[in-house]
C-alpha positions in Angstrom: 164.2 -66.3 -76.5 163.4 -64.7 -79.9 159.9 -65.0 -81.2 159.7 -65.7 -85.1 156.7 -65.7 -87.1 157.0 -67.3 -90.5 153.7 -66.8 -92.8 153.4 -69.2 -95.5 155.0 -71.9 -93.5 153.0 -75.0 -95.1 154.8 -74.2 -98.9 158.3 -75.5 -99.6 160.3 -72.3 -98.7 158.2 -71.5 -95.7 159.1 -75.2 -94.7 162.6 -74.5 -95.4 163.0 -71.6 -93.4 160.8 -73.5 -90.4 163.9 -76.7 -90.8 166.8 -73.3 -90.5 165.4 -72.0 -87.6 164.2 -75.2 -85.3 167.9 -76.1 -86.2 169.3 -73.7 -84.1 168.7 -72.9 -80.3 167.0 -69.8 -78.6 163.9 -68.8 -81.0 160.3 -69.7 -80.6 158.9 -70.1 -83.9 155.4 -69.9 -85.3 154.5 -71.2 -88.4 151.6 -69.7 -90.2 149.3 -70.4 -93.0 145.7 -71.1 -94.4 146.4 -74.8 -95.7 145.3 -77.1 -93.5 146.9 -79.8 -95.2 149.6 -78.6 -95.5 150.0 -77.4 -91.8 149.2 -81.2 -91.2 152.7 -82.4 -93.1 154.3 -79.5 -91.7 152.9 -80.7 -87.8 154.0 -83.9 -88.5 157.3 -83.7 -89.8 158.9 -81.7 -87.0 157.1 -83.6 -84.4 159.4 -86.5 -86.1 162.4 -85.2 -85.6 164.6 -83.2 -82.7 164.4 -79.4 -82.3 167.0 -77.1 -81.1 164.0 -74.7 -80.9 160.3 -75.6 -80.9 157.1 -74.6 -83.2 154.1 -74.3 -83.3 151.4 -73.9 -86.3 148.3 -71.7 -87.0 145.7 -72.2 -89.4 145.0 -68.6 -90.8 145.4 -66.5 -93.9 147.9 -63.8 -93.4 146.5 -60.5 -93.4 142.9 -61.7 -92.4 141.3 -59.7 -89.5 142.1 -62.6 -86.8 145.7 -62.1 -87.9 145.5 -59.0 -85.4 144.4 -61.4 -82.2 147.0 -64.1 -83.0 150.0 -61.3 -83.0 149.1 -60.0 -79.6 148.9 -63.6 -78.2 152.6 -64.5 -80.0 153.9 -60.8 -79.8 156.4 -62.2 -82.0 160.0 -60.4 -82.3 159.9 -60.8 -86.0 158.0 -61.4 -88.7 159.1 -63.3 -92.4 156.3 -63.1 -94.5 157.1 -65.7 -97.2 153.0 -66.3 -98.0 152.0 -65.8 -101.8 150.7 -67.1 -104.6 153.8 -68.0 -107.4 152.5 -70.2 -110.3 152.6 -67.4 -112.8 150.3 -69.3 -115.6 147.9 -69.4 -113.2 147.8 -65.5 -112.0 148.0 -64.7 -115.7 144.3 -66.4 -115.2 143.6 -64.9 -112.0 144.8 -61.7 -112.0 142.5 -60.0 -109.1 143.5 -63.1 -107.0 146.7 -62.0 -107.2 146.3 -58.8 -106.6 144.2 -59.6 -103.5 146.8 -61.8 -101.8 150.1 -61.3 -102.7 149.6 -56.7 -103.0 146.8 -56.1 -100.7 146.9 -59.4 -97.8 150.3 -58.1 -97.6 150.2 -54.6 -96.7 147.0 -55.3 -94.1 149.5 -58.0 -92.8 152.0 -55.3 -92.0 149.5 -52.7 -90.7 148.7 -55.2 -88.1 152.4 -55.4 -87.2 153.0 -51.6 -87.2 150.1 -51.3 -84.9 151.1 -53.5 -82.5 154.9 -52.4 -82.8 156.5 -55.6 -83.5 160.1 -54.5 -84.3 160.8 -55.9 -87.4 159.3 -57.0 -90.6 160.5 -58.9 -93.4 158.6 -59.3 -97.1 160.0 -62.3 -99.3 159.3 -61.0 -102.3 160.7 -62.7 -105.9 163.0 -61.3 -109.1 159.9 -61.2 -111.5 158.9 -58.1 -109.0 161.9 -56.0 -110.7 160.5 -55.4 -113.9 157.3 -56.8 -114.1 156.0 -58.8 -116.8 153.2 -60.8 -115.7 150.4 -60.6 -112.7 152.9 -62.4 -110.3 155.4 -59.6 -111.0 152.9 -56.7 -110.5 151.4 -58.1 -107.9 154.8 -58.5 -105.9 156.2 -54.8 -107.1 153.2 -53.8 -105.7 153.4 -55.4 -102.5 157.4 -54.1 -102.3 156.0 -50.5 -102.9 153.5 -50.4 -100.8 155.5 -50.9 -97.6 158.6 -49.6 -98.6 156.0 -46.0 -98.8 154.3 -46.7 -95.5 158.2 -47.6 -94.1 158.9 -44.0 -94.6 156.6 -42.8 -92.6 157.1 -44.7 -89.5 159.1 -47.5 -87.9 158.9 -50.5 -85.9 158.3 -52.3 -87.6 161.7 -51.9 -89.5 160.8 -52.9 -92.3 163.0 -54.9 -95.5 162.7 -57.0 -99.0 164.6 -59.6 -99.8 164.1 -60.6 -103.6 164.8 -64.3 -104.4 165.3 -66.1 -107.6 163.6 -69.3 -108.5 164.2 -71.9 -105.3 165.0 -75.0 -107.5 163.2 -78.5 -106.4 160.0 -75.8 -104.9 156.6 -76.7 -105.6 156.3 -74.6 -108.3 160.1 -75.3 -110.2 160.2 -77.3 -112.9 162.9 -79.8 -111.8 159.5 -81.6 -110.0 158.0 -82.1 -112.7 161.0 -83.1 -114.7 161.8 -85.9 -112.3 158.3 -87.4 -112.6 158.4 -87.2 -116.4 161.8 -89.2 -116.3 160.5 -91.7 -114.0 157.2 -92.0 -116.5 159.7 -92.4 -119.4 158.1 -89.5 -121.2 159.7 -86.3 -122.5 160.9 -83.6 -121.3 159.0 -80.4 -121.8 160.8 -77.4 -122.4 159.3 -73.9 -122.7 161.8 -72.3 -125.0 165.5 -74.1 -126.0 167.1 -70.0 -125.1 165.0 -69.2 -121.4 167.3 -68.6 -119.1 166.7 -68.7 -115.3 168.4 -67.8 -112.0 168.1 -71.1 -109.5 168.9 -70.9 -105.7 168.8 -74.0 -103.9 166.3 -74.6 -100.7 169.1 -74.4 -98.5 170.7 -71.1 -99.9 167.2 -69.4 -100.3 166.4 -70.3 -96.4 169.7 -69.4 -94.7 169.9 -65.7 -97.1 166.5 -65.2 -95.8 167.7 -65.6 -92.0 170.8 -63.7 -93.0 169.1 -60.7 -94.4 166.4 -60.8 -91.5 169.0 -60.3 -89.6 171.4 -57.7 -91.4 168.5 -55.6 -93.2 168.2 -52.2 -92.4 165.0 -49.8 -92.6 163.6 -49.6 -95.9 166.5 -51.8 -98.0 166.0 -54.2 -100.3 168.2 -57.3 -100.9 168.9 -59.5 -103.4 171.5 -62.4 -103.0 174.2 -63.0 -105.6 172.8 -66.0 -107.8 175.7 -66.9 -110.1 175.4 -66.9 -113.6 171.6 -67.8 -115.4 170.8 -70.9 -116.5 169.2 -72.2 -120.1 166.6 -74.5 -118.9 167.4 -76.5 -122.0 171.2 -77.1 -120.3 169.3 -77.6 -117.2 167.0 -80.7 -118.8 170.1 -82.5 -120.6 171.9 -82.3 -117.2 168.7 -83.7 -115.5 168.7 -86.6 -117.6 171.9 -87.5 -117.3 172.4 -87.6 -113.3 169.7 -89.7 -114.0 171.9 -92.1 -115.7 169.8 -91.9 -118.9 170.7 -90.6 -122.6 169.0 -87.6 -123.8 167.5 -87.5 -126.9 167.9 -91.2 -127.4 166.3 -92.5 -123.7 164.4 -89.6 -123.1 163.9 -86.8 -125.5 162.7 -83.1 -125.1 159.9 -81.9 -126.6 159.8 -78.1 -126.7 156.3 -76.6 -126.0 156.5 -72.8 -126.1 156.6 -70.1 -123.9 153.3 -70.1 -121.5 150.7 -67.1 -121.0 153.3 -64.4 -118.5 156.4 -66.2 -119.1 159.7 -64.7 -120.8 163.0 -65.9 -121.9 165.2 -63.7 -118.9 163.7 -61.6 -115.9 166.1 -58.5 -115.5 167.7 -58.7 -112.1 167.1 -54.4 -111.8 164.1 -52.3 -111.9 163.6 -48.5 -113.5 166.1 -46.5 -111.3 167.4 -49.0 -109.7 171.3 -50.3 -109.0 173.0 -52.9 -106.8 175.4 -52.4 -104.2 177.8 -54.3 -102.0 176.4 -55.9 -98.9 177.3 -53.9 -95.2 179.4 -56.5 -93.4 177.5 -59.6 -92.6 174.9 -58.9 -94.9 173.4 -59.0 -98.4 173.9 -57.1 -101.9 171.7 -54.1 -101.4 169.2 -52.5 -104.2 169.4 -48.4 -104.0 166.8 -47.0 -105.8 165.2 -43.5 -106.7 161.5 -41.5 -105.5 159.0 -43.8 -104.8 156.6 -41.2 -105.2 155.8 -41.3 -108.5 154.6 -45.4 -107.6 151.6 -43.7 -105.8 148.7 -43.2 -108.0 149.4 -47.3 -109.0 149.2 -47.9 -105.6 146.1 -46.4 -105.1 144.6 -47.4 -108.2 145.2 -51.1 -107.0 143.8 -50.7 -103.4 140.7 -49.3 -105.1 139.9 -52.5 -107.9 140.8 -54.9 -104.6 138.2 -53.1 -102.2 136.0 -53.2 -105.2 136.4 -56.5 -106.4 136.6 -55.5 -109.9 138.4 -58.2 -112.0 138.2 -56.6 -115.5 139.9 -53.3 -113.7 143.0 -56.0 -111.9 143.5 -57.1 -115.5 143.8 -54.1 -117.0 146.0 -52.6 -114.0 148.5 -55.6 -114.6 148.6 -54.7 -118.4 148.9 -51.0 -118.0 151.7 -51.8 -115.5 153.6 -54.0 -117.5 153.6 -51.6 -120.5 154.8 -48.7 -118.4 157.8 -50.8 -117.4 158.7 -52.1 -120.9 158.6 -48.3 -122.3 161.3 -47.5 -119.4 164.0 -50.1 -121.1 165.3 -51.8 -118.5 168.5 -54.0 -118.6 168.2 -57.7 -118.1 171.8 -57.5 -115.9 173.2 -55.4 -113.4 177.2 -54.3 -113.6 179.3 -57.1 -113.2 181.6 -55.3 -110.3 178.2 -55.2 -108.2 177.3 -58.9 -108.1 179.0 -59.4 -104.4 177.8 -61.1 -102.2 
């Protein structure tokens, strides 16, 4: 029986991925996070329902020093680490917090698992991590870096990156909110009438996960094809009218700017990077060049962490996001490539 952890299980993808795998026989599944809370919900909703495989819960902060005990007593076959922080308003505030979890929790997290050999070890990681423009973006480049760097030195665990658009109807997508302004009869809020946005539903975001756990190779990262964006102004009229209401007339949208690390597209690519068809049974692959010259960033963050210096992490996530605008990246990869 194959033993899956899933960090972050408590939040709406970790859920997600938690429903995918109980639903299907021969795993052993453990679901990890540092909400108690939300373990609670998470404890009770499978122990309402049947399970093709069975979980279990731990309350514990990936990466945290008793992370190393609880992964020899589970010696699990793989691990999905889908824990972060995502609410990019608030990491524009908090920028060393995000530096701290999402960049450094992440790469202690997968020293554990390379020193205990646990074969495999997949990062969820986000499409803001492409081209950075915000803390949740460096902070999540970072993270990709960092183990892809340490994955060329040594293996197990084999180690991958999946990158994932926005999971629509998450905790932190707007379509939440949207509802609970409809049902309150009050407008809709709109950052911009031209943002655009790649969605993936729950569903899709959990099964290419599993898929690319699965297919990934040493070292790759994926990206699964997301269709064509979305203007989130589109989005809102469409919202209002599965609702069976009129917009504009029943409920109208009120446009309220663009928030502190928000902008109207996130390129799919990063500097030197290009998309490829998936391997059979697989996903789209990102090739991309030296990761060398990512080294003295790398280094610079692990320093302002281990110091606790917040002036430095918000100066790191403005020098970083300056160095990737001057490189002019493209917002869209070639059309031929999108497979998948």
């Amino acid at each position: 029986m194959k033993r899956i952890l899933v960090s972050g299980a408590a939040g709406s993808l970790g859920r997600q991925i938690c429903k995918y795998l109980t639903g299907r026989p021969g795993c052993q599944i453990l679901g990890l996070d540092h909400s108690e809370h939300g373990l609670y919900q998470l404890q009770n909703y499978f122990s309402q329902r049947r399970q093709r495989s069975p979980i279990a819960i731990e309350l514990m902060q990936a990466g945290s020093a008793a992370c190393l005990g609880m992964l020899r007593r589970f010696a699990p076959d793989q691990i999905i680490h889908a824990a972060a922080y995502k609410h990019v308003p608030v990491l524009e505030q908090n920028p060393y917090a995000a530096l701290q979890n999402n960049f450094f929790q992440t790469y202690r997290f997968w020293q554990y698992a390379a020193r205990l050999d646990i074969p495999r070890f997949l990062l969820v990681s986000t499409d803001k991590a492409a081209c950075p423009g915000n803390a949740l973006g460096v902070s999540k480049r970072l993270a990709e870096l960092v183990l892809l760097l340490a994955a060329q030195k040594r293996s197990p665990p084999s180690t991958a990156i999946i990158r994932l658009c926005n999971v629509a109807s998450s905790r932190g997508s707007v379509l939440p909110l949207w509802r609970r302004q409809i049902a309150a009869r009050k407008p809709l809020t709109i950052t911009h009438p031209d943002m655009e946005r790649y969605f993936i539903s729950p569903s899709q975001a959990a099964a290419a996960i599993i898929r690319g756990a699965r297919s990934a190779g040493h070292g790759e990262i994926l990206m699964p094809h997301y269709g064509p964006s979305i203007r989130l102004q589109d989005l809102a009229l469409q919202t209002i009218r599965a609702a069976g209401l009129r917009p504009e007339v029943d409920i109208p949208l009120q446009v309220v700017g663009l928030r502190p690390g928000e902008r109207l597209r996130e390129p799919w690519l990063g500097p030197g990077e290009t998309l490829c068809p998936p391997r059979k049974h697989g996903l789209p692959r990102v090739t991309y060049a030296s990761l060398r010259e990512w080294t003295p960033w790398i280094s610079r963050a692990m320093h302002i962490v281990r110091a606790g210096d917040e002036d430095a992490a918000r100066s790191l996530v403005a020098d970083f996001c300056a160095a990737q605008a001057r490189m002019n990246v493209s917002y869209h990869p070639p059309v031929s490539a999108c497979i998948g």
